[in-house]
matplotlib code that plots the C-alpha trace (Angstrom):
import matplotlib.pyplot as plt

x = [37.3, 35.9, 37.0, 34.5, 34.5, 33.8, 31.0, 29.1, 29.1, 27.5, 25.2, 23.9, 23.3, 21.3, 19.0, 18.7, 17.4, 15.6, 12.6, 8.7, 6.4, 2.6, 1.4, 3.6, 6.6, 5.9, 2.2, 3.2, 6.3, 4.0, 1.8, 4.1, 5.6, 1.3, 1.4, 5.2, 3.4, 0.6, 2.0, 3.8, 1.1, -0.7, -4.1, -6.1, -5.0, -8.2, -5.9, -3.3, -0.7, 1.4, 4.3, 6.2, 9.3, 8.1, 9.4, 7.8, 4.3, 4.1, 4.9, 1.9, -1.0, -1.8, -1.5, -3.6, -3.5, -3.8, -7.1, -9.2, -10.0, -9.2, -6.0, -4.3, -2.5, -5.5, -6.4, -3.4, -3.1, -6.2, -5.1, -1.8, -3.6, -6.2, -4.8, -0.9, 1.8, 5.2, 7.0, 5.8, 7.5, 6.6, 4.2, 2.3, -1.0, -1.3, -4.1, -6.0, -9.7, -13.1, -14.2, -11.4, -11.3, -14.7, -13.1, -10.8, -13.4, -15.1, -11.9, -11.6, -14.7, -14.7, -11.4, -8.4, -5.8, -3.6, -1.1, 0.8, 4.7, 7.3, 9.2, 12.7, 14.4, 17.0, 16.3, 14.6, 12.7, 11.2, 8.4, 7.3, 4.0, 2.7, -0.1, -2.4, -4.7, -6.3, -3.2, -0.6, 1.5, 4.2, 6.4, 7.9, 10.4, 11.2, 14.3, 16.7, 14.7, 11.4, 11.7, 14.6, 12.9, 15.4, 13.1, 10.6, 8.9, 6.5, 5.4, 8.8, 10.8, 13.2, 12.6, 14.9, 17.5, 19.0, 22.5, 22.1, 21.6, 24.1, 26.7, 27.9, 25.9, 29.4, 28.1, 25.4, 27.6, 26.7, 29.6, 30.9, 30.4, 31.2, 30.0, 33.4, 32.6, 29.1, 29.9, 32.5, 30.0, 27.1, 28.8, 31.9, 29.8, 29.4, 25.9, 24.7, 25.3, 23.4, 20.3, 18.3, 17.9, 15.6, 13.1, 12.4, 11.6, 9.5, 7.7, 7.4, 6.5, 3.6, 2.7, 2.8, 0.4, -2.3, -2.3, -3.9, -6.7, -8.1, -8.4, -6.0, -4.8, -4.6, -4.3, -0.8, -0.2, -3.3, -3.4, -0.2, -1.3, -4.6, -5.3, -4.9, -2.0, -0.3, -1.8, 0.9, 3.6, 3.8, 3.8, 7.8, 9.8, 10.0, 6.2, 6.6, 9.2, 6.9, 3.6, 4.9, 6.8, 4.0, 1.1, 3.2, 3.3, -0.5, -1.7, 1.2, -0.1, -3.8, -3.4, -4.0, -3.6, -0.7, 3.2, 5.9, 9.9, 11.2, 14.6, 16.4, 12.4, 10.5, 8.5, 8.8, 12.3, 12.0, 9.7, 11.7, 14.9, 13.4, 10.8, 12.7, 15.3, 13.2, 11.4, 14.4, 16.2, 13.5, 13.1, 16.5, 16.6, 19.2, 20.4, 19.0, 21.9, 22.7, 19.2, 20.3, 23.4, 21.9, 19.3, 22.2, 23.5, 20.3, 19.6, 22.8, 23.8, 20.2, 21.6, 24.6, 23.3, 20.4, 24.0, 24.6, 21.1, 19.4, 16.4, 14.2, 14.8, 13.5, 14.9, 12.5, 13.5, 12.7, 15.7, 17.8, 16.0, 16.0, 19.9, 20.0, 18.1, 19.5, 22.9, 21.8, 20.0, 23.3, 25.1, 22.1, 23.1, 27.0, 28.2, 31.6, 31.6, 33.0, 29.7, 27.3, 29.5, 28.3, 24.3, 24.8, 26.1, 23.2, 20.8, 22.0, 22.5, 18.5, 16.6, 18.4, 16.2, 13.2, 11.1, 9.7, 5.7, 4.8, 3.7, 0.9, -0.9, 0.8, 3.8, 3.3, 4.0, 7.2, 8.4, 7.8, 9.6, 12.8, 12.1, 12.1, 15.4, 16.8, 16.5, 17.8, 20.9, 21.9, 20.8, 23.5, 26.4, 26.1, 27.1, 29.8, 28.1, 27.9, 26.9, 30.6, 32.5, 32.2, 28.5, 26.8, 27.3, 28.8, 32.6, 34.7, 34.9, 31.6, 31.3, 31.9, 29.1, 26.6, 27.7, 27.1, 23.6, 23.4, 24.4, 21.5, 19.1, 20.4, 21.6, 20.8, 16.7, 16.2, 14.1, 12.5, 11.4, 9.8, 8.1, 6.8, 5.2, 3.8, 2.1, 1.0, -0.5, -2.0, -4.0, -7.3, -9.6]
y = [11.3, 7.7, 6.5, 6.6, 2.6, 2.6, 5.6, 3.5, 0.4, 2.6, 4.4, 0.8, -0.6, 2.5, 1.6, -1.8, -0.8, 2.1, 1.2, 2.1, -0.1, 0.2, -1.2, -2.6, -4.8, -8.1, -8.6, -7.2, -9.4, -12.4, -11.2, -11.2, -15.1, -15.6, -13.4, -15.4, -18.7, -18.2, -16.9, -20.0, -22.1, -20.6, -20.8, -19.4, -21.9, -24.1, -24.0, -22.0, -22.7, -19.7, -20.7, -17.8, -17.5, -15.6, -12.5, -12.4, -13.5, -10.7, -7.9, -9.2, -9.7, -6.2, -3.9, -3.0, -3.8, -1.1, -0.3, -2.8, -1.5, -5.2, -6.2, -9.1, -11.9, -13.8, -10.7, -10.0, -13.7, -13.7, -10.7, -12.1, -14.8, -12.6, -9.7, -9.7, -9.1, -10.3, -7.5, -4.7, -6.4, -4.3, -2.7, -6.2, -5.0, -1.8, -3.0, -4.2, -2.6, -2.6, -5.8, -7.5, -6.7, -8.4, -11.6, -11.5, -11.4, -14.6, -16.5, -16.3, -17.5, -20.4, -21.6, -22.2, -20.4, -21.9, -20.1, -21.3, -20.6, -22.4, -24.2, -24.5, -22.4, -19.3, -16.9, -14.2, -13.2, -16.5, -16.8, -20.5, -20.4, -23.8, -23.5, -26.3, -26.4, -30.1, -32.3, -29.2, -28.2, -24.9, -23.6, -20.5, -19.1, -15.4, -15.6, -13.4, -9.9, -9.0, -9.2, -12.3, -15.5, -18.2, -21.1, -22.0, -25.6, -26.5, -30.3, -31.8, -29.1, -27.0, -23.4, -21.8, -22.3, -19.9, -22.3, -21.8, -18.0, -17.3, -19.1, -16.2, -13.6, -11.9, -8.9, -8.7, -8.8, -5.9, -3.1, -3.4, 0.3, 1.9, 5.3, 7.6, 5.6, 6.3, 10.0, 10.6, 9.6, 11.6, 14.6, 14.3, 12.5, 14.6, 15.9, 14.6, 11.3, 11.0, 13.4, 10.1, 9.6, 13.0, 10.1, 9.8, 13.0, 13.6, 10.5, 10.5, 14.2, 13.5, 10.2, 12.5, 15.5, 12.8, 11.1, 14.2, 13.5, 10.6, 9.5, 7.2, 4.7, 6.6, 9.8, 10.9, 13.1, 14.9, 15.5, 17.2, 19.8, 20.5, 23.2, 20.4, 19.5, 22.9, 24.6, 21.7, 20.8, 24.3, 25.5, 24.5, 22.9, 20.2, 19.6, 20.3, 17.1, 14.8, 15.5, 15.3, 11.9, 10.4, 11.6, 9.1, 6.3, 6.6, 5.7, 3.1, 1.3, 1.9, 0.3, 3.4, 3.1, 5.5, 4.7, 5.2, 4.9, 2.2, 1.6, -1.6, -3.3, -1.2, 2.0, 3.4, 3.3, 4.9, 7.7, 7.8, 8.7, 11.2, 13.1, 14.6, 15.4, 17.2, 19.4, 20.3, 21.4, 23.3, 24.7, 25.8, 27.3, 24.3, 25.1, 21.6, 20.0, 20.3, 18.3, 16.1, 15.1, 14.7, 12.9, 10.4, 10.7, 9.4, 6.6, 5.1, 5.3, 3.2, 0.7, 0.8, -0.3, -3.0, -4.9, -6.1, -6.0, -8.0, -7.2, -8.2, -8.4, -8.1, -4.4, -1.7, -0.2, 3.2, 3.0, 2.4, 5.1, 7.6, 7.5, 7.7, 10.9, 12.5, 12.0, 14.0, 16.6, 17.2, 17.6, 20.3, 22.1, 22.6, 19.4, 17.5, 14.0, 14.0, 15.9, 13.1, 10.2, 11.8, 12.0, 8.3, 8.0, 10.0, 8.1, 4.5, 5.8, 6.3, 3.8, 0.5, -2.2, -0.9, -3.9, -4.4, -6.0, -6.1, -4.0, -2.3, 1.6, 2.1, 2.1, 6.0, 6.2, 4.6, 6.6, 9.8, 8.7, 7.7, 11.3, 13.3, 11.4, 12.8, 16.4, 15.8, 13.7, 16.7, 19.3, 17.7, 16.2, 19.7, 21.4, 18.4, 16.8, 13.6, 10.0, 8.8, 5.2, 4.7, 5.1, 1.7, 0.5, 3.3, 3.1, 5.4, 3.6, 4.6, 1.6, -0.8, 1.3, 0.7, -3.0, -3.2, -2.2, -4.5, -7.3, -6.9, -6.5, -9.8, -12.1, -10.5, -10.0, -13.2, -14.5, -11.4, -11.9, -15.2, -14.1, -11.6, -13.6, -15.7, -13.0, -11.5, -15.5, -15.9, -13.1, -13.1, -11.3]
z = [-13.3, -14.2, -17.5, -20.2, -20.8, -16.4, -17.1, -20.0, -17.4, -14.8, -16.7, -18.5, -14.3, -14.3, -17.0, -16.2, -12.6, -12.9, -15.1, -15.4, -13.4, -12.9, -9.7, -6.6, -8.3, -6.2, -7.5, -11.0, -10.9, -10.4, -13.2, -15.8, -14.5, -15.2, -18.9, -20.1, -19.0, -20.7, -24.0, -23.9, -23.6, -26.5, -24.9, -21.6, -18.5, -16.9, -14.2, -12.6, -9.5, -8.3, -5.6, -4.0, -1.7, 1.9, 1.0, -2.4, -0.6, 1.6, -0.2, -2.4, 0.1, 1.0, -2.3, -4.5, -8.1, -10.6, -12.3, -10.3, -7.4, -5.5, -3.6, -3.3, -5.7, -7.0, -9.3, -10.5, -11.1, -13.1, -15.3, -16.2, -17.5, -19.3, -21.0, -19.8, -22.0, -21.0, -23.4, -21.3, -18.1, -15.3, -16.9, -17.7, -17.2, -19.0, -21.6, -18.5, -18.9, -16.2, -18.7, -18.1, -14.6, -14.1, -16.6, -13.9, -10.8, -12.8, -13.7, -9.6, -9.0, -10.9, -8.0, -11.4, -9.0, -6.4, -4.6, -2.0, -0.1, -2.3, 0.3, 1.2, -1.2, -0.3, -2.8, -1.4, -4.8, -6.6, -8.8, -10.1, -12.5, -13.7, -16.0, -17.4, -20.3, -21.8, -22.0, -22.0, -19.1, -18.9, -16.3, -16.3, -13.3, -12.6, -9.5, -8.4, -10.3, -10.9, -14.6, -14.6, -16.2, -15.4, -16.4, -19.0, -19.3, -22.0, -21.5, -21.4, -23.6, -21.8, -23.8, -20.9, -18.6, -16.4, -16.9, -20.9, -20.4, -18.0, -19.9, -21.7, -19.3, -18.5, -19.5, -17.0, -13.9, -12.2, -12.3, -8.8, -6.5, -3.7, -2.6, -4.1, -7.7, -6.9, -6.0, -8.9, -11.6, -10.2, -10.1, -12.8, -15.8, -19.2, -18.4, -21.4, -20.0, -17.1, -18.5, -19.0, -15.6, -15.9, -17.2, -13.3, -12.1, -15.3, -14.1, -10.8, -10.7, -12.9, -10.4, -7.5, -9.3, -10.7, -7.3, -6.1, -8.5, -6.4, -2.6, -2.3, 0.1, 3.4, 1.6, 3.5, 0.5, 0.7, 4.3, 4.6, 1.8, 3.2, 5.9, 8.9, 7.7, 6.7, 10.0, 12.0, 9.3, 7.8, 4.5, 4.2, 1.8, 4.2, 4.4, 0.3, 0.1, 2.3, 0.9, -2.9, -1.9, 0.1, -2.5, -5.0, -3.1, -1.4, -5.4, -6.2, -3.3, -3.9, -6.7, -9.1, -13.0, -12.8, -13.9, -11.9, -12.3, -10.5, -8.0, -8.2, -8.5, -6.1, -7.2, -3.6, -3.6, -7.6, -5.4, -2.8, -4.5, -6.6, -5.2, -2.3, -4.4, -7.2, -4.6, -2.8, -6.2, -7.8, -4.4, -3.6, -7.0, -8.2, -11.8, -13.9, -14.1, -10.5, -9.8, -12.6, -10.8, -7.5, -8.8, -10.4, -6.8, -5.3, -7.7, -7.9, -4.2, -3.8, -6.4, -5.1, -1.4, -3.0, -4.7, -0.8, 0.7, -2.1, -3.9, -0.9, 2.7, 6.1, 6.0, 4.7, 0.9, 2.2, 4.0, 1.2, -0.9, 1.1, 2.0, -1.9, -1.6, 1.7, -0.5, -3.2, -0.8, 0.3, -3.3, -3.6, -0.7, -1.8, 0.0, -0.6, -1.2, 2.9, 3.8, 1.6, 3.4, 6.7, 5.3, 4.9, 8.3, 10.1, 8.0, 9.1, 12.9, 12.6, 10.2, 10.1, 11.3, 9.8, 9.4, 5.8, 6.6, 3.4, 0.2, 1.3, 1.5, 4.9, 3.1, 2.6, 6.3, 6.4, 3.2, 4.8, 8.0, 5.5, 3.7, 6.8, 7.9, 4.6, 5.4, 8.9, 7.8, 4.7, 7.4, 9.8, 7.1, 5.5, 9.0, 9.3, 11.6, 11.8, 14.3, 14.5, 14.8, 18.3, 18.0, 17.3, 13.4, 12.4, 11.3, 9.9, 6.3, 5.2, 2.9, 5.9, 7.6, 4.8, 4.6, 8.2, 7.7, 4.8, 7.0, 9.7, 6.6, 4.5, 7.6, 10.7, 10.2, 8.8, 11.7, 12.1, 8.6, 8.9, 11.7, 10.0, 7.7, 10.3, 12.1, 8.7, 7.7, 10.6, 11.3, 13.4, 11.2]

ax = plt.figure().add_subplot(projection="3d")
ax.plot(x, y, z, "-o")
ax.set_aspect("equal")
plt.show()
């Protein structure tokens, strides 16, 4: 069992990871570098230029922004500027209303925002605002997290520097995992340690019932409840898992006014490692603290696998989630920590190399196609079998195996990536 000082370090990563967020995290991200820049300025920009690293860029372009029925950065942009408010952080734009929405639409109009690739830089997530009002100029950063301000500017006074801040950020360094730490806390913890992460499913859950309320995105969700639907999926637990997962994530990406709890920055991965673990337990008649503990499983195991893959990539989050959430599948079904080491193993075998093209409501597609993989990797691990070492970049060190994947998503795909972007720039409309 991990020492309590070890526990608190790991439960504290938790926190700090999985977080509310209203709206897809890239645009919202960029929203609140817009909101901090503004509050700094102390006045509404005539003028406002957004530069974005590639990765950042994409997975803003296609998703809709909560409450405005628009997609896209400009809006988003606009309402940072407009009503934002940088202590919410992800959840910038909750006070945003239909009047400021058409402020917004107006503000757009009138051409105040720039945005544009920030070139030659390696960080994956980068955020650089500069706004500009009479003879007054600020700058604020957001690198390396969705919420990490690393730089603020005002005319010539540095406010902010990610070298003054990290000076004595010690503290910060994230605890360092693999998957028997991961395992050991998830299922050894004083329940009444870990019963915050409950926050998720009571979250989520509520995300994927509301989403049902509206037509949203391409309505995944509600197609595999319907008749059509039923009449080819069945009425299963499995269709149960991918319908409640999917219904989440049609609204995030919609854009709908409804909160969600995030994964290491990303509400699909917060849906994705919770929803098919919820269904599942209540389900398979899982006692609460049994879900509770898979559902520490799930989360962490995604954290755990974001600390080598970085917080963007060319390599689809879905993947990462849903091996999160075929671990803790497994846990609900009576598996070992050997039996969730294979579920990891099955799920690698199948999904690495899933392209990430961007935030958008297709998404939902791709997050069902992770889910499903989930059952099928427990359903195999929990029967001991399992794709083994002398099948492609598997190994029999599962942590090597999950670094392997990591590797093709941080190193590998980078090229893939770009191109990517290209073809998503570049489009013949």
């Amino acid at each position: 069992m991990l020492d309590k000082e070890q526990r608190d370090r790991i439960a504290a990563l938790i926190k700090r990871e999985v977080i509310p967020a209203i709206g897809c995290t890239e645009p919202i991200a960029v929203a609140l570098c817009v909101a901090k820049a503004t509050e700094t300025l102390g006045t509404l920009p005539e003028t406002i230029d957004v530069k974005l690293s590639g990765n950042m860029l994409k997975n803003a372009m296609g998703v809709g922004i909560p409450g405005t029925g628009m997609s896209g950065l400009p809006i988003a942009v606009a309402l940072g500027a407009l009503v934002g408010k940088s202590e919410y952080q992800l959840e910038v734009l909750r006070d945003s209303t239909p009047e400021y929405v058409e402020k917004g639409k107006a503000y757009i109009a009138e051409n105040r925002i720039n945005i544009s690739l920030k070139e030659n830089i390696e960080e994956k997530l980068y955020i650089e605002v500069t706004v500009k009002a009479g003879n007054d100029t600020t700058t604020a950063v957001i690198s390396g997290g969705h919420t990490h301000f690393v730089s603020i500017v005002r005319n010539d006074e540095v406010l902010l520097s990610s070298r003054l801040e990290n000076s004595n950020s010690e503290e910060e360094k994230d605890e360092e995992l693999n998957l028997r730490i991961v395992y050991e806390f998830a299922t050894t913890s004083p329940i009444e340690e870990i019963r915050f992460i409950n926050e998720a499913r009571k979250l989520n859950e509520e995300a994927s019932r509301k989403s049902l309320e509206g037509n949203y995105g391409h309505e995944l969700g509600k197609t595999l409840s319907r008749p059509l639907g039923r009449g080819i999926m069945g009425d299963s637990m499995f269709s149960h898992i991918l319908s409640a997962t999917s219904s989440a994530c049609d609204a995030r990406m919609a854009g709908a006014m409804i909160p969600v709890m995030s994964n290491s920055g990303s509400g699909n991965q917060g849906i994705a490692a919770t929803m098919p673990v919820v269904v599942f337990g209540e389900e398979n008649h899982n006692t609460e603290d049994e879900i509770t503990r898979a559902l520490a499983l799930s989360h962490l195991t995604a954290i755990y696998i974001k600390q080598s893959l970085g917080r963007l990539s060319a390599l689809c989050g879905c993947v990462v989630a849903s091996t999160g959430s075929s671990c803790g599948i497994t846990y609900l079904m009576g598996g070992t920590y050997e039996q969730v080491a294979y579920s990891v193993k099955n799920m690698i075998a199948n999904l690495a190399g899933m392209v990430c093209d961007g935030a958008k409501p297709s998404c939902a597609l791709k997050v069902s196609s992770g889910v499903s993989t989930a059952v099928l990797s427990a359903m195999l691990a929990i029967q001991n079998k399992y794709v083994t070492s002398v099948e492609g970049l598997i190994e029999n060190d599962v942590d090597r195996t999950i670094h392997n994947m990591t590797r093709i998503g941080s190193e590998g795909m980078n090229a893939t990536d770009k191109m990517v972007l290209d073809i998503m720039t570049h489009k013949q409309q």
